[in-house]
PDB file of N, CA, C and O in Angstrom, chain B, residues numbered from 101:
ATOM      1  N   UNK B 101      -1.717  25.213 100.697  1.00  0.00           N
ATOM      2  CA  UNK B 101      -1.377  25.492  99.320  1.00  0.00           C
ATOM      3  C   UNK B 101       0.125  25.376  99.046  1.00  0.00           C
ATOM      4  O   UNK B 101       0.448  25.100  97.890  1.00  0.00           O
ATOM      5  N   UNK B 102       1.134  25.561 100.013  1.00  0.00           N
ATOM      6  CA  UNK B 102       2.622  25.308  99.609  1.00  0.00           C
ATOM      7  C   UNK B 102       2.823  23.997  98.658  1.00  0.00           C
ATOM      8  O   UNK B 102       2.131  22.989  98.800  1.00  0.00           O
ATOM      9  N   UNK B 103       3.383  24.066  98.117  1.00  0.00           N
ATOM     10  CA  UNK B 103       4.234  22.902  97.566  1.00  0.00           C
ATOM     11  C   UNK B 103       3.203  22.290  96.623  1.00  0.00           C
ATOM     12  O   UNK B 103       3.546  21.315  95.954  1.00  0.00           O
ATOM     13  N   UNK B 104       1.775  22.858  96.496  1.00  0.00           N
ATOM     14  CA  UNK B 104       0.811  22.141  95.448  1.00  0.00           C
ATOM     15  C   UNK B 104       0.835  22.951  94.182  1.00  0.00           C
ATOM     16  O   UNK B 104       1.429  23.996  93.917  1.00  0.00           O
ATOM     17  N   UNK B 105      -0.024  22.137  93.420  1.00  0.00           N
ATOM     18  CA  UNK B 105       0.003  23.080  92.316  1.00  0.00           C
ATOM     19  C   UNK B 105      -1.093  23.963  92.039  1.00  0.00           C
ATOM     20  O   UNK B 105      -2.036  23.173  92.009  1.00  0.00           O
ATOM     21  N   UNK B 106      -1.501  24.955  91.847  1.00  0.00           N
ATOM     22  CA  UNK B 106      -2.219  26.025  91.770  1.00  0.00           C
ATOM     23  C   UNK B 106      -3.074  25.735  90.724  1.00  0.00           C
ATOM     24  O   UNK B 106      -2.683  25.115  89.735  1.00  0.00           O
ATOM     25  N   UNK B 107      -4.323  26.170  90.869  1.00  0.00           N
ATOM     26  CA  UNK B 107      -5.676  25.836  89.925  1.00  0.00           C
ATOM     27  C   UNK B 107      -5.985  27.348  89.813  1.00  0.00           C
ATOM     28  O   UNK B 107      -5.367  28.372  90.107  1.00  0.00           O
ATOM     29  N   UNK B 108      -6.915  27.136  89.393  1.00  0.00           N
ATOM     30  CA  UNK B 108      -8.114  28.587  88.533  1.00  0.00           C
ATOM     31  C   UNK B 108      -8.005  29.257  89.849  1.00  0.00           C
ATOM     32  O   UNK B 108      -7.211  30.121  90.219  1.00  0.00           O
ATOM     33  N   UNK B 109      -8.854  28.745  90.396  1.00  0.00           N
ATOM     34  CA  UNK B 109      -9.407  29.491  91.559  1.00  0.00           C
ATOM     35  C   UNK B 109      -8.415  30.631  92.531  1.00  0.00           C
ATOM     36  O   UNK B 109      -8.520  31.853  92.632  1.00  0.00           O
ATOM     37  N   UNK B 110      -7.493  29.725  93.137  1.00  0.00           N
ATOM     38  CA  UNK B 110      -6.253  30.286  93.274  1.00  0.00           C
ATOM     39  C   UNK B 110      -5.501  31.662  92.889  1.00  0.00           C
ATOM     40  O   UNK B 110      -4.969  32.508  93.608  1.00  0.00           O
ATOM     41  N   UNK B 111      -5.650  31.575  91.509  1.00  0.00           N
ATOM     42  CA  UNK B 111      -5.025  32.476  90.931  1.00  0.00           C
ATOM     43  C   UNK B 111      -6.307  33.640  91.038  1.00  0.00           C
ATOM     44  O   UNK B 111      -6.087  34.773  91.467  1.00  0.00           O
ATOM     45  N   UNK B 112      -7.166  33.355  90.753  1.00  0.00           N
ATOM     46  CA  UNK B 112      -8.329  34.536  91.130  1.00  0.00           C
ATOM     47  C   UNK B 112      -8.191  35.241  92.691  1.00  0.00           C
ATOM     48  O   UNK B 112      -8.126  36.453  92.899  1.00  0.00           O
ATOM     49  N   UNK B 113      -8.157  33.975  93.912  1.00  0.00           N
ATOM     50  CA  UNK B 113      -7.262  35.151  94.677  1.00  0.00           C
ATOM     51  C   UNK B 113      -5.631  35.382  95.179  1.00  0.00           C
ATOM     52  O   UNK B 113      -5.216  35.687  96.297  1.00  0.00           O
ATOM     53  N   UNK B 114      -5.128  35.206  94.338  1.00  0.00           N
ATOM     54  CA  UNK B 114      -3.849  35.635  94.109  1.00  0.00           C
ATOM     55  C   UNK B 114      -3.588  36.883  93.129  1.00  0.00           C
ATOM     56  O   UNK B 114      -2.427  37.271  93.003  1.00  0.00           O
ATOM     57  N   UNK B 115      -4.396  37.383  92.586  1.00  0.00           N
ATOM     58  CA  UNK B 115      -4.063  37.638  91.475  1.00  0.00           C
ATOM     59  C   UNK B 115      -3.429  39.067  91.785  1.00  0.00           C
ATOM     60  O   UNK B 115      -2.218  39.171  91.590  1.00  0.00           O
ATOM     61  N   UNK B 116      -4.148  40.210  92.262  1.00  0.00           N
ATOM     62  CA  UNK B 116      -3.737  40.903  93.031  1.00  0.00           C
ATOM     63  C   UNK B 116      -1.777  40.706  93.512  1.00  0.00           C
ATOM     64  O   UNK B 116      -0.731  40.998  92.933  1.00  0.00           O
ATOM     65  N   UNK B 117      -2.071  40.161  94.652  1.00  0.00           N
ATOM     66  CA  UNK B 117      -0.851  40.206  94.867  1.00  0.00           C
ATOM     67  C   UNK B 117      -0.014  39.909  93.886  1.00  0.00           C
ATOM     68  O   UNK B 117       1.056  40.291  94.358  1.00  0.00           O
ATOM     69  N   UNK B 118       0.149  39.601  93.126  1.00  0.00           N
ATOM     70  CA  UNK B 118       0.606  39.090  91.836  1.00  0.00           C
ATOM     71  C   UNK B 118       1.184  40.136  91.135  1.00  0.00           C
ATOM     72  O   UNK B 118       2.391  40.228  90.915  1.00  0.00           O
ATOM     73  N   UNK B 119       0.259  40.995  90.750  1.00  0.00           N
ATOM     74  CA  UNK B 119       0.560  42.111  90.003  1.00  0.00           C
ATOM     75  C   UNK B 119       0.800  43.478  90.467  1.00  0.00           C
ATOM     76  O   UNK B 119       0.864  44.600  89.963  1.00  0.00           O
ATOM     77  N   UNK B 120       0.916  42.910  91.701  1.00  0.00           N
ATOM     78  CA  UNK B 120       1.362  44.149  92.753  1.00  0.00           C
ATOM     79  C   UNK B 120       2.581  43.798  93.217  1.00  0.00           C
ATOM     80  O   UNK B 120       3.052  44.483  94.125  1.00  0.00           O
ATOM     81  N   UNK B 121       3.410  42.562  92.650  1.00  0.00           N
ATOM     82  CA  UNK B 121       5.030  41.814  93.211  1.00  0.00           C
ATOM     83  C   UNK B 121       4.889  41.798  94.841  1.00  0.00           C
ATOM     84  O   UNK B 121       5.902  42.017  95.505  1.00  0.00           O
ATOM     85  N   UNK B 122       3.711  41.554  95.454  1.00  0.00           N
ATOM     86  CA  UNK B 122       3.750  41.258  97.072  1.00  0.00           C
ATOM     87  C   UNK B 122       3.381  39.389  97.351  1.00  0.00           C
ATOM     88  O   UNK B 122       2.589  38.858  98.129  1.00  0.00           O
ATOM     89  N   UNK B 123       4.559  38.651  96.115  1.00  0.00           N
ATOM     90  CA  UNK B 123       4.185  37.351  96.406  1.00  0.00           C
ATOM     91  C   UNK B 123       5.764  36.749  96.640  1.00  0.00           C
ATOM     92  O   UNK B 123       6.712  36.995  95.894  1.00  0.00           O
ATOM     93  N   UNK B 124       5.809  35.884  97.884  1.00  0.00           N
ATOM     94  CA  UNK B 124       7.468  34.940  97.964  1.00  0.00           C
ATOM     95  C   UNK B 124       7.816  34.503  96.211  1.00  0.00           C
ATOM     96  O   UNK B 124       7.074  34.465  95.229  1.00  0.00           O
ATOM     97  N   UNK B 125       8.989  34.274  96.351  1.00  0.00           N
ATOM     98  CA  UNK B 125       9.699  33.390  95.204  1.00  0.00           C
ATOM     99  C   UNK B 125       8.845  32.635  94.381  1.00  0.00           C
ATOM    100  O   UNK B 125       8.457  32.783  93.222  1.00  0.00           O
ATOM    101  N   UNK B 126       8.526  31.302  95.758  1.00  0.00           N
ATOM    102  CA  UNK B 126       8.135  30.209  94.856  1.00  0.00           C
ATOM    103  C   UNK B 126       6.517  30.429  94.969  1.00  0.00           C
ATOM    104  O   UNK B 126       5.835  29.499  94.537  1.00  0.00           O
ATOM    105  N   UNK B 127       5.842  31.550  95.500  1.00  0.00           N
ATOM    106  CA  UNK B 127       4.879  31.406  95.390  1.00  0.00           C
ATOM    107  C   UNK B 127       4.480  31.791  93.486  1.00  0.00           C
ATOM    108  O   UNK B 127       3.876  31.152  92.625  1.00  0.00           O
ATOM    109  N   UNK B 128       5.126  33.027  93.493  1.00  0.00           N
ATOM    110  CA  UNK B 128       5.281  33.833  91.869  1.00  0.00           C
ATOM    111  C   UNK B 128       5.314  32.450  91.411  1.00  0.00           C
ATOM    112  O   UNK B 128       4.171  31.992  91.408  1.00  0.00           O
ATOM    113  N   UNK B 129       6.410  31.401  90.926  1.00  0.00           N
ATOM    114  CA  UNK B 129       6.803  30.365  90.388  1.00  0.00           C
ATOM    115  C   UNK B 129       5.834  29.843  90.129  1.00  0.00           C
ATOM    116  O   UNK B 129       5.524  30.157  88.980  1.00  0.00           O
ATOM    117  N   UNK B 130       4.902  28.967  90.706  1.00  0.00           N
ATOM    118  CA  UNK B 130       3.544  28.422  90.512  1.00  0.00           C
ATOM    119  C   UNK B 130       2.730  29.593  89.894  1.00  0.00           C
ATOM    120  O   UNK B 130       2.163  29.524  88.803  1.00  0.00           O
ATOM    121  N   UNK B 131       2.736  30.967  90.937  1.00  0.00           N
ATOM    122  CA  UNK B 131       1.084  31.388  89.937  1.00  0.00           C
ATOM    123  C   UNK B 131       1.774  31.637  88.192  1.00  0.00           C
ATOM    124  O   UNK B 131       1.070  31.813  87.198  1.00  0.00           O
ATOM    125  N   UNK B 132       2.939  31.600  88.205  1.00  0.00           N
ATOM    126  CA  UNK B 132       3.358  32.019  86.813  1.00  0.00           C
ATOM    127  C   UNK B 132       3.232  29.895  86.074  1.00  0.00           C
ATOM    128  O   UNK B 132       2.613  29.739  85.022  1.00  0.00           O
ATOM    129  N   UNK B 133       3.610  29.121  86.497  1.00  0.00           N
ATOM    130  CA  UNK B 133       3.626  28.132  86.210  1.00  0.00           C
ATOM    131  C   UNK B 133       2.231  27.792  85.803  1.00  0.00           C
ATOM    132  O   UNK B 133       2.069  27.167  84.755  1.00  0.00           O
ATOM    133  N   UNK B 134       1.079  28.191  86.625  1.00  0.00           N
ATOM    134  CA  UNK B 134      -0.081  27.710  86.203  1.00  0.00           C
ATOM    135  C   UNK B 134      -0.198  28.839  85.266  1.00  0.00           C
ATOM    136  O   UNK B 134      -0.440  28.258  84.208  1.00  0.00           O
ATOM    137  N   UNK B 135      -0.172  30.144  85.002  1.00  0.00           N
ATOM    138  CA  UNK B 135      -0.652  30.675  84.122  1.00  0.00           C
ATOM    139  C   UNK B 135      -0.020  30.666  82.504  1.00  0.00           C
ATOM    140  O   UNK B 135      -0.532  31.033  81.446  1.00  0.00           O
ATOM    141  N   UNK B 136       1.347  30.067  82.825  1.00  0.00           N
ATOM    142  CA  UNK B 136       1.655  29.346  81.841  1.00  0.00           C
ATOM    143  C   UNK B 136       1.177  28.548  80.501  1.00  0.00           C
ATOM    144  O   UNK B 136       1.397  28.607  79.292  1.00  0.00           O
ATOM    145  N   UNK B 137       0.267  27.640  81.559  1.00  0.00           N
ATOM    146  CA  UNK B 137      -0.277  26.630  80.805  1.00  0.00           C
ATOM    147  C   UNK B 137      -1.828  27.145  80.755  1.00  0.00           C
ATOM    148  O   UNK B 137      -2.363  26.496  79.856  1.00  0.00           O
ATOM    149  N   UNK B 138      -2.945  28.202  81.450  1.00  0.00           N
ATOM    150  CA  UNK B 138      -3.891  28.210  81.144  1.00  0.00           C
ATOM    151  C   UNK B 138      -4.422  29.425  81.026  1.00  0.00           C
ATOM    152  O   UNK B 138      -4.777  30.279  81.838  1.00  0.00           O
ATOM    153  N   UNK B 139      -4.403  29.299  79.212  1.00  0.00           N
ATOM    154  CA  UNK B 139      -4.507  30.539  78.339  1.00  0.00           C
ATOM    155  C   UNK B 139      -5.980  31.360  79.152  1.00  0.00           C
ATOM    156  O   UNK B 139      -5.993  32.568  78.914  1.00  0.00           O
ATOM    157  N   UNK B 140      -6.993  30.939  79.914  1.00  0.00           N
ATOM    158  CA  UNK B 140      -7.675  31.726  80.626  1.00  0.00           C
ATOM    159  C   UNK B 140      -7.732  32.496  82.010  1.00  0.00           C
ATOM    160  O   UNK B 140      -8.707  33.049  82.517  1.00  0.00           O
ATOM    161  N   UNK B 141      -6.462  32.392  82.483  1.00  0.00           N
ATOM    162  CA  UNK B 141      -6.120  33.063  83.697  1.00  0.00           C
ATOM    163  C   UNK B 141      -5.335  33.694  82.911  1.00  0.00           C
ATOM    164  O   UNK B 141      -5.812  34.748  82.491  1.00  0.00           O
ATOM    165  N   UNK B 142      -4.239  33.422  82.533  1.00  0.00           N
ATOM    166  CA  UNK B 142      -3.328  34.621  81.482  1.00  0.00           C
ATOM    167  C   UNK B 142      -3.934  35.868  81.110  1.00  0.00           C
ATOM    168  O   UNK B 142      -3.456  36.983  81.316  1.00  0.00           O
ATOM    169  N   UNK B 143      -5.566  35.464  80.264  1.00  0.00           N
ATOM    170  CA  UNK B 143      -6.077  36.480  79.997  1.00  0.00           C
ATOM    171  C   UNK B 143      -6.576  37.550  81.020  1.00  0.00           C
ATOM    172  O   UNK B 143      -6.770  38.706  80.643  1.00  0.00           O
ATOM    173  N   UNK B 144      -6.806  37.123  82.464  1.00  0.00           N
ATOM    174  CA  UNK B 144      -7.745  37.413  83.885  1.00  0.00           C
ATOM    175  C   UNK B 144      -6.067  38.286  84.026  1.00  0.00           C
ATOM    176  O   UNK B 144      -6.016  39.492  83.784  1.00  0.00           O
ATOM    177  N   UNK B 145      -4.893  37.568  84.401  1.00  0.00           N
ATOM    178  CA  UNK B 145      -3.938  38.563  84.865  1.00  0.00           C
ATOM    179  C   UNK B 145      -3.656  39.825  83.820  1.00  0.00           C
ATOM    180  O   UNK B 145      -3.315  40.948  84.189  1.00  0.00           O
ATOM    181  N   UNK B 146      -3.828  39.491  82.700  1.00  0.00           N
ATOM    182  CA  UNK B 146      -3.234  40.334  81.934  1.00  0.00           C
ATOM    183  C   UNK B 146      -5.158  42.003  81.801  1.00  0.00           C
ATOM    184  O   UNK B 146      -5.277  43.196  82.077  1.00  0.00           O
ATOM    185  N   UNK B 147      -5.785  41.261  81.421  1.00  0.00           N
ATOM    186  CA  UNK B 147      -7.328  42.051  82.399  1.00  0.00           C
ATOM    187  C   UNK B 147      -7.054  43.009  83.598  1.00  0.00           C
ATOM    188  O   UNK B 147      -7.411  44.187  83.600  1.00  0.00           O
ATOM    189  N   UNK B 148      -6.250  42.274  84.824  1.00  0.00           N
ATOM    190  CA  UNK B 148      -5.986  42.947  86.265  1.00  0.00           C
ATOM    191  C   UNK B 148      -5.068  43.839  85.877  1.00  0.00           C
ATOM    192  O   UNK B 148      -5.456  45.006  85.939  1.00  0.00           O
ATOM    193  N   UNK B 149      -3.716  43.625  85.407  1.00  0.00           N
ATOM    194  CA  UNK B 149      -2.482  44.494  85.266  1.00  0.00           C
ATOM    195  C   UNK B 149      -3.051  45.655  84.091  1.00  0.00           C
ATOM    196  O   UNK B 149      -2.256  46.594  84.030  1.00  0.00           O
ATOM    197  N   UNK B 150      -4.063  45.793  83.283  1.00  0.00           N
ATOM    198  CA  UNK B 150      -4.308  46.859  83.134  1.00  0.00           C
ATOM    199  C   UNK B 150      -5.407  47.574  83.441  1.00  0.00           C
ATOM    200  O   UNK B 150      -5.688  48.577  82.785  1.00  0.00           O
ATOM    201  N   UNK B 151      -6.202  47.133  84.522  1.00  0.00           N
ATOM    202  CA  UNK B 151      -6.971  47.972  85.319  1.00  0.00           C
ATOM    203  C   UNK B 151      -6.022  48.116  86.360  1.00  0.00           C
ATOM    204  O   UNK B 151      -6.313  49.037  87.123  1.00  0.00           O
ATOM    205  N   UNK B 152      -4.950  47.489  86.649  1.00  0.00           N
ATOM    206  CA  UNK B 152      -4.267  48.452  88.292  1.00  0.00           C
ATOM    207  C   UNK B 152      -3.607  49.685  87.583  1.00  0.00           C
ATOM    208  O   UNK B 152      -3.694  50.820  88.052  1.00  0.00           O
ATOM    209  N   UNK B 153      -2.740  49.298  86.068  1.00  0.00           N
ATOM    210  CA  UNK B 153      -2.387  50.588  85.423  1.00  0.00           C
ATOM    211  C   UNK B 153      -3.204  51.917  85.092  1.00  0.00           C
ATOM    212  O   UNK B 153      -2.719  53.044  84.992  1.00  0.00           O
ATOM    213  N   UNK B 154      -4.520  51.565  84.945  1.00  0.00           N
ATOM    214  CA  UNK B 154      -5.482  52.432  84.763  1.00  0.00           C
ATOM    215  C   UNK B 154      -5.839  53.487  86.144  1.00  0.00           C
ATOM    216  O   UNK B 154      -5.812  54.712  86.263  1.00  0.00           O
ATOM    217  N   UNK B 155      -6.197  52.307  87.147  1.00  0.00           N
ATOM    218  CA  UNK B 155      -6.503  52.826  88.171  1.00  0.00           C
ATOM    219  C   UNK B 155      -5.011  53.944  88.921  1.00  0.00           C
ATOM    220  O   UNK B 155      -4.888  54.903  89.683  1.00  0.00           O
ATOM    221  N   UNK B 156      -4.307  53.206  88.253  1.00  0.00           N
ATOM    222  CA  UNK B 156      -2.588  53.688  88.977  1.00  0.00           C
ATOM    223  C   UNK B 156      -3.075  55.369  87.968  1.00  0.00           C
ATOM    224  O   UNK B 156      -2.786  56.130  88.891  1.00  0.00           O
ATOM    225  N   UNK B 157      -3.454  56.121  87.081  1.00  0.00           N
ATOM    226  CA  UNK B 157      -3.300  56.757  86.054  1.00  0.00           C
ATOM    227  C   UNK B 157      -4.175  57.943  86.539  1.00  0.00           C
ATOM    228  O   UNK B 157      -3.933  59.068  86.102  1.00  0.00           O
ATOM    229  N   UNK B 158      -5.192  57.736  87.434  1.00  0.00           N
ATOM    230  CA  UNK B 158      -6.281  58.213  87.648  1.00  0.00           C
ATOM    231  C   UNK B 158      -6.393  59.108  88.504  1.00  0.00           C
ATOM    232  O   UNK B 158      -6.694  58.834  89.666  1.00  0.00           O
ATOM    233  N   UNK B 159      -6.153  60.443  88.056  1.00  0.00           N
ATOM    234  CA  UNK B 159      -5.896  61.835  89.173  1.00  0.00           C
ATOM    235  C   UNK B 159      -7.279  61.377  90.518  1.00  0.00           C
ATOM    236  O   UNK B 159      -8.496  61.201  90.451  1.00  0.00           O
ATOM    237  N   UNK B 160      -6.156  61.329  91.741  1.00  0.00           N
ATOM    238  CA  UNK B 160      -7.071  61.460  93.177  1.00  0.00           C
ATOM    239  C   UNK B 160      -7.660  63.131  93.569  1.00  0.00           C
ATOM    240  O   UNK B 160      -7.509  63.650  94.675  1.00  0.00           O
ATOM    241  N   UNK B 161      -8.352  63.794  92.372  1.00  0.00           N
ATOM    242  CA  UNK B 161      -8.655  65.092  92.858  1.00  0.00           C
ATOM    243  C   UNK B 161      -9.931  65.054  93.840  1.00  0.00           C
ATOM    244  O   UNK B 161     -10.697  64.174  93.446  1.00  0.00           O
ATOM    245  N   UNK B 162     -10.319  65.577  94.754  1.00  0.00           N
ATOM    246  CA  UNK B 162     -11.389  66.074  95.587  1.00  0.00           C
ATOM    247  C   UNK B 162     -12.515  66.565  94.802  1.00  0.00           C
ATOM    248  O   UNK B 162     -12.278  67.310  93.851  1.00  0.00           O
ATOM    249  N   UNK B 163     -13.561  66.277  95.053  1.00  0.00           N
ATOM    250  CA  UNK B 163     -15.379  66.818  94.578  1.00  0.00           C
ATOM    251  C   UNK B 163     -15.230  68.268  94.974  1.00  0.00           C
ATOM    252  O   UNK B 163     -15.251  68.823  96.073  1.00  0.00           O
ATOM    253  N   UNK B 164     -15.068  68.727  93.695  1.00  0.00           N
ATOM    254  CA  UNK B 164     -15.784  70.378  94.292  1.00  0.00           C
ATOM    255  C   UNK B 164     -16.885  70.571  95.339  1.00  0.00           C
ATOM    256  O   UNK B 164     -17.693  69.647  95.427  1.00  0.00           O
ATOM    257  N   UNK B 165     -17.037  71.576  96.107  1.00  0.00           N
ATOM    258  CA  UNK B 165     -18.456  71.510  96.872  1.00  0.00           C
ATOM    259  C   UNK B 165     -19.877  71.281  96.262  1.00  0.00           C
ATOM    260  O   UNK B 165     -20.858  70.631  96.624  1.00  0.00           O
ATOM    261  N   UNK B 166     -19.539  72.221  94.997  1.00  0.00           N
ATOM    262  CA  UNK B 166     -20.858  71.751  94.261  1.00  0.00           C
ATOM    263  C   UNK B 166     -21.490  71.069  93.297  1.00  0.00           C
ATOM    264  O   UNK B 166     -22.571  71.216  92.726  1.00  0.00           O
ATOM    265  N   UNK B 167     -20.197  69.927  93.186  1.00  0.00           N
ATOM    266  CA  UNK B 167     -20.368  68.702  92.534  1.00  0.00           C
ATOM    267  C   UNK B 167     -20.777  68.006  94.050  1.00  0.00           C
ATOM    268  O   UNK B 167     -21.803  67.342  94.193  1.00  0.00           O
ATOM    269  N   UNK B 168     -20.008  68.216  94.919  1.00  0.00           N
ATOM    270  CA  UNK B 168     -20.688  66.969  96.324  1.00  0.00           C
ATOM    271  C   UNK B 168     -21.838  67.441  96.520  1.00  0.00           C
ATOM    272  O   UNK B 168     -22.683  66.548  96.463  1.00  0.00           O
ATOM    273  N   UNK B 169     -22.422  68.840  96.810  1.00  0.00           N
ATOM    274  CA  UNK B 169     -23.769  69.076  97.567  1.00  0.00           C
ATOM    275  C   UNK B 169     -24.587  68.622  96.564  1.00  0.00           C
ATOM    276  O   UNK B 169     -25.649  68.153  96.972  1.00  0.00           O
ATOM    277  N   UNK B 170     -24.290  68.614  94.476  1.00  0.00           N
ATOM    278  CA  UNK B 170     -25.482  68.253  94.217  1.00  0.00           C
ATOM    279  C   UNK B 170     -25.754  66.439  93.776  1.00  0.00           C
ATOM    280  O   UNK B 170     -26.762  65.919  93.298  1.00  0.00           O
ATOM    281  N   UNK B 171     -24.284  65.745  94.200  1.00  0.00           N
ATOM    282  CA  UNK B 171     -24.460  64.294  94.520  1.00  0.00           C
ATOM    283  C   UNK B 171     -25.714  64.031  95.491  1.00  0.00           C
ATOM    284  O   UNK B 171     -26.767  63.422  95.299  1.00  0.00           O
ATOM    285  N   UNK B 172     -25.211  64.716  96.600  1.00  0.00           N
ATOM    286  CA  UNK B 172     -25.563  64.787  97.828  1.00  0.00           C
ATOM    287  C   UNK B 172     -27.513  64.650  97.332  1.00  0.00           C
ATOM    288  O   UNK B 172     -28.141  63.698  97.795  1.00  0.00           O
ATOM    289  N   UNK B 173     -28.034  65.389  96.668  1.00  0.00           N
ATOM    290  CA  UNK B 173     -29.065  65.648  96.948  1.00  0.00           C
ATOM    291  C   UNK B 173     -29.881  64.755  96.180  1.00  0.00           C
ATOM    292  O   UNK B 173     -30.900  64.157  96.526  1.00  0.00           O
ATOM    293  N   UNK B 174     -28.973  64.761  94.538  1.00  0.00           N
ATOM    294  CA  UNK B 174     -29.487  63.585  93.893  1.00  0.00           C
ATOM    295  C   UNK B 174     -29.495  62.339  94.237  1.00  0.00           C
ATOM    296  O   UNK B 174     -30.066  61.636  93.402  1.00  0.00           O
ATOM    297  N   UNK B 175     -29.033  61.710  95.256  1.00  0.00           N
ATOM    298  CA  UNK B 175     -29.019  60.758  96.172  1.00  0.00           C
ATOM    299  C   UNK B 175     -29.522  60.517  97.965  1.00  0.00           C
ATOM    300  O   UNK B 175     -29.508  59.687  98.874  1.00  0.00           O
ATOM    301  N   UNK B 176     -29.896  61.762  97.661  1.00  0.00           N
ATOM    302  CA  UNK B 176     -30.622  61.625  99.361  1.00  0.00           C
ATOM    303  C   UNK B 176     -31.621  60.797  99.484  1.00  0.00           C
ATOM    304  O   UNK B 176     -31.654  60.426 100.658  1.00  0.00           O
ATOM    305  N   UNK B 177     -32.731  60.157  98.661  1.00  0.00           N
ATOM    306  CA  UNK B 177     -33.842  59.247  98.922  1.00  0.00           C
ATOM    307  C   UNK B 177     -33.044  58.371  98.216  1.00  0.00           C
ATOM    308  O   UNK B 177     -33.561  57.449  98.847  1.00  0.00           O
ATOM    309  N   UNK B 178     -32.316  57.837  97.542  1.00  0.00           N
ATOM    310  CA  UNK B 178     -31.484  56.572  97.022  1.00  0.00           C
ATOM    311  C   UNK B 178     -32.274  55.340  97.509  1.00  0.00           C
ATOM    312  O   UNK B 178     -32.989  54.544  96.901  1.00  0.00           O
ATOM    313  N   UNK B 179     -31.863  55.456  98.978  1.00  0.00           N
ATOM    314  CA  UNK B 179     -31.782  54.037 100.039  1.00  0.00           C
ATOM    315  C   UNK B 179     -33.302  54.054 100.071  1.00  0.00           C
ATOM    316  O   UNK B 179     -33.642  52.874 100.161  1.00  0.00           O
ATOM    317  N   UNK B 180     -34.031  54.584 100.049  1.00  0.00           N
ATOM    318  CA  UNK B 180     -35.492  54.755 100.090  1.00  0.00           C
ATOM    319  C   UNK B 180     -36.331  53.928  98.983  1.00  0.00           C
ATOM    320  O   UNK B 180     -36.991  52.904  99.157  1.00  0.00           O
ATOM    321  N   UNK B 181     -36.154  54.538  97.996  1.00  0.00           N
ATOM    322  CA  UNK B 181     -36.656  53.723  96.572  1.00  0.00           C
ATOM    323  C   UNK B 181     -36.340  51.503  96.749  1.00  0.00           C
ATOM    324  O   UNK B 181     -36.646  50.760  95.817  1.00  0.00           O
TER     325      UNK B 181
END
């Protein structure tokens, strides 16, 4: 992929790193170059960057015990059905 130019696909798995700034120079350069020009990945990055903001937003609190024991039970035959 160096030195080519970046398609759809690509950017689907790039995208991530992307919006997490864990991409080289010229890699950014292209995925920004192709998304430049194609108003439907634009929309896919701009989609990702506000579900990572969302997800970024989202208290990591712990299951009470008796929210887990009654997961727990409402899901014990799950795999069964």
């Amino acid at each position: 992929m160096p030195g080519t130019m970046l398609v759809c696909r690509d950017v689907t798995e790039l995208v991530t790193d992307f919006v997490e700034g864990r991409m080289s120079f010229w890699d950014r350069a292209r995925f920004q170059l192709h998304i430049g020009m194609c108003r439907h990945c634009r929309e896919y990055v701009r989609q990702m960057r506000k579900t990572s903001q969302l997800f970024g937003e989202t208290p990591n609190e712990p299951l009470s015990p008796d929210v887990e024991a009654e997961m727990l039970r409402r899901f014990k035959d799950w795999k069964s059905s």
